[in-house]
N, C-alpha and C positions, 0 to 999 in steps of 0.2 A: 167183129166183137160186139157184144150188145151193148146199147149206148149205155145201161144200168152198170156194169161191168168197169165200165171207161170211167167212168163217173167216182166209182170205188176205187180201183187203181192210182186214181188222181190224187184222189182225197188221202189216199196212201203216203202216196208219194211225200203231196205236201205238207202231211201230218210229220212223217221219218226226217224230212229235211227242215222243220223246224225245232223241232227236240234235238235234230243235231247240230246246228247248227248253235245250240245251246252249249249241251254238252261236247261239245269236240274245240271250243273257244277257250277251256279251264284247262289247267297244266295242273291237277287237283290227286294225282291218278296215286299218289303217296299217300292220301287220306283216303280218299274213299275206296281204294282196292288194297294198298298195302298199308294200313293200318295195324292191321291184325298182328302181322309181324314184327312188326317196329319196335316193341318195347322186348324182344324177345332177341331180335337180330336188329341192334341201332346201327352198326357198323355197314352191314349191306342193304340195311332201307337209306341211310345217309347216302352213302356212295349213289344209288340206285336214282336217286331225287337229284341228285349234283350233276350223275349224266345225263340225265332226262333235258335240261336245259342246252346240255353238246348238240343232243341229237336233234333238237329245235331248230338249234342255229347253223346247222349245215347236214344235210342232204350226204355228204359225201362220207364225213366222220360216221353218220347213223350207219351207213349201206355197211362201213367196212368193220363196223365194230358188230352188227350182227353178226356177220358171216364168220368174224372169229369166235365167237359164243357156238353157233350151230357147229364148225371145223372143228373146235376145241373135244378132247377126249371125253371132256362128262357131256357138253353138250351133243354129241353124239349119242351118248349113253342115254340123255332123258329123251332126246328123238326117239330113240329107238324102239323107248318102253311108250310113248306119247308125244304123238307128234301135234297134237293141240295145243301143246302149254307153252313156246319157249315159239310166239307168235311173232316175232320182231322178224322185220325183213320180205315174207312171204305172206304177212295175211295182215288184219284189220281186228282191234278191239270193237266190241258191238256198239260203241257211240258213231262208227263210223259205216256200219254195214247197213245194208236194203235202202241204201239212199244214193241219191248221185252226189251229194256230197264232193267225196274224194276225189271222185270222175272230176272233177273242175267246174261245172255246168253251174248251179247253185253259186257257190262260195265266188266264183270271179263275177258272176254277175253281183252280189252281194259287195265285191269287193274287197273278202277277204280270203281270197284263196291261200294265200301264203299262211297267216295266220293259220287255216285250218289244217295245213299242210305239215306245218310246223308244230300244234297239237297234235297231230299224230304221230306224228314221229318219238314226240317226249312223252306221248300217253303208252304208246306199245311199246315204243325201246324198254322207257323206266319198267314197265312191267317184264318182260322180257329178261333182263338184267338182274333185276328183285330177285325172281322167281330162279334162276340161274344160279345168283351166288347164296341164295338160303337152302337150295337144294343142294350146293355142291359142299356147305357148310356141315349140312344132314349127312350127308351121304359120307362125308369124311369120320365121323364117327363109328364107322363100322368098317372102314377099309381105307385103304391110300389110293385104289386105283377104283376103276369102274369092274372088271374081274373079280375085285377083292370084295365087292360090296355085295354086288348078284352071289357069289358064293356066301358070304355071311348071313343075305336075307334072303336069298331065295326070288323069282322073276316076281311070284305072285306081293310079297313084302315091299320091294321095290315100288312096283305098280301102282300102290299103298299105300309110300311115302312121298311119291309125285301128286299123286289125288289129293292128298293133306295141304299138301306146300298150295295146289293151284288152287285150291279151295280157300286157303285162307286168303291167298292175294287175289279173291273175286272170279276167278276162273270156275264155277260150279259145275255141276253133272260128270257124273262117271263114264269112263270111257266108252263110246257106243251106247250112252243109255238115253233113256228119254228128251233129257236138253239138247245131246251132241244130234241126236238124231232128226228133231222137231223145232234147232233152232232159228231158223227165218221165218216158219210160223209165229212161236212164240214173239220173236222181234219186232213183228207187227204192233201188238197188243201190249205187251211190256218194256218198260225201261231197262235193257241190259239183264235179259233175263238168268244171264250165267250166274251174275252180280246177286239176282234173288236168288237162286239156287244155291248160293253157297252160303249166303247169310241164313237159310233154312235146313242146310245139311247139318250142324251142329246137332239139329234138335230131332235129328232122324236117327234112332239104333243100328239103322243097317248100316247109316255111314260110316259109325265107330266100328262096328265088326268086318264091315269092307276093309279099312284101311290097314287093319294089323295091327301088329305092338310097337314097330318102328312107327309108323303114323299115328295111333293114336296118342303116344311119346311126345312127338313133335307136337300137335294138336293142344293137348292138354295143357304143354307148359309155354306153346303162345298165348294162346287165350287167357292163361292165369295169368301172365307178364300182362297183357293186354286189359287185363281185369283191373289190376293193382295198382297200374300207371295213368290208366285214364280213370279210373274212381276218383286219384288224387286229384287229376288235370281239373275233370269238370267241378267238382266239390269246391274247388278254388275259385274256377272263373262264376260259380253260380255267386258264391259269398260276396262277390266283389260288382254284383249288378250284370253279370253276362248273360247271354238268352242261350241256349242249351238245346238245341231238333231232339227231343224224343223218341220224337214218331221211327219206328224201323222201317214206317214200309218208304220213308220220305230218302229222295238220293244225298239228302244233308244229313243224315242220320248221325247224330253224336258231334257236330257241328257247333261249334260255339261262333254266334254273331255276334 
């Protein structure tokens, strides 16, 4: 390999495993990914953020409570229509990818392997979970069973309302499109590029025609709940001397310090 090559690789490396070693130390993953939901489904972002601290604290609780979400009948049901979204148990949120991070190599030389170990677990579980019981929340509005739903909405509707749901809890790009396809390029170059991708699908026409009537439903009266709740929050915390993140493109984005 050319010593220039080495040299890139490197600087890769040590670039991914300082940003992550950033982000993958914050147990944050209710704010900055499921936000959007929260004021729309308080009951399953609560619940979502309370487990997220189980699956922290032991290794064995996480393993067994994935595997009942993926076993469980709906969670079969969004496997089945997307097997990207409901990431707990089999795969890694992108604070934790293109780096050896996870691997152990980094974080136990660092010292905090468990720590980082332990972020993981609360950062994918909690999402995992979120995204689970607001979908299964969605999905009960048109049917009782997973049968009942796919006949009410149809494969393509369905498809539609899982893109909505992972969209809002930070999981962006459409199925097989651009993101899914280009993401460890992209992870290079950006912080959590799914994370951009969905905080810019809102403002995209094809996302709203992509997702349907059932998603753009969902869609619309999160982001309004999420509109009306956080206008309050921050209007409050500014009057009172609070600092406020603006910036969209910043990972504190709407951040009160």
């Amino acid at each position: 390999m050319p010593v220039g090559r080495k040299i890139f690789d490197a600087a890769g490396v040590l670039f991914g495993n300082a940003r992550s070693i950033k982000s993958s130390t914050d147990f944050s993953m209710g704010g900055r990914q499921g936000l959007f939901v929260a004021a729309r489904h308080p009951g399953e972002w609560w619940k979502a953020n309370k487990e997220s601290v189980k699956y922290a604290r032991s290794t064995a609780y996480y393993d067994r409570e994935m595997q009942n979400l993926h076993s469980s009948e709906w969670g079969k049901f969004i496997d089945a229509h997307n097997k990207n979204v409901l990431t707990g148990g089999r795969g890694h949120e992108e604070a934790y990818q293109n780096t050896d991070i996870f691997a152990g190599k980094t974080a136990k030389k660092a010292g905090i392997g468990h720590v980082v170990a332990g972020s993981e677990r609360a950062y994918v579980g909690g999402l995992t979970k979120l995204r689970h019981d607001v979908l299964v929340k969605a999905f009960r509005a048109y049917g009782d069973t997973p049968a009942e739903v796919e006949a009410a909405l149809g494969a393509k509707n369905v498809d539609g309302l899982i893109e909505t749901v992972a969209t809002l809890t930070g999981r962006g790009g459409k199925k097989g499109g651009f993101t899914e396809k280009h993401i460890k390029s992209l992870g290079a170059a950006l912080f959590s590029p799914r994370l951009w991708a969905s905080r810019l699908a809102p403002l995209n026409p094809a996302f709203w025609e992509r997702i349907g009537p059932a998603g753009r439903k969902e869609a619309m009266e999160s982001l309004g709940s999420f509109a009306a709740v956080a206008g309050v929050v921050l209007s409050s915390a500014a009057s009172v001397g609070g600092e406020v993140e603006t910036d969209p493109r910043s990972s504190d984005f709407l951040k009160i310090k």
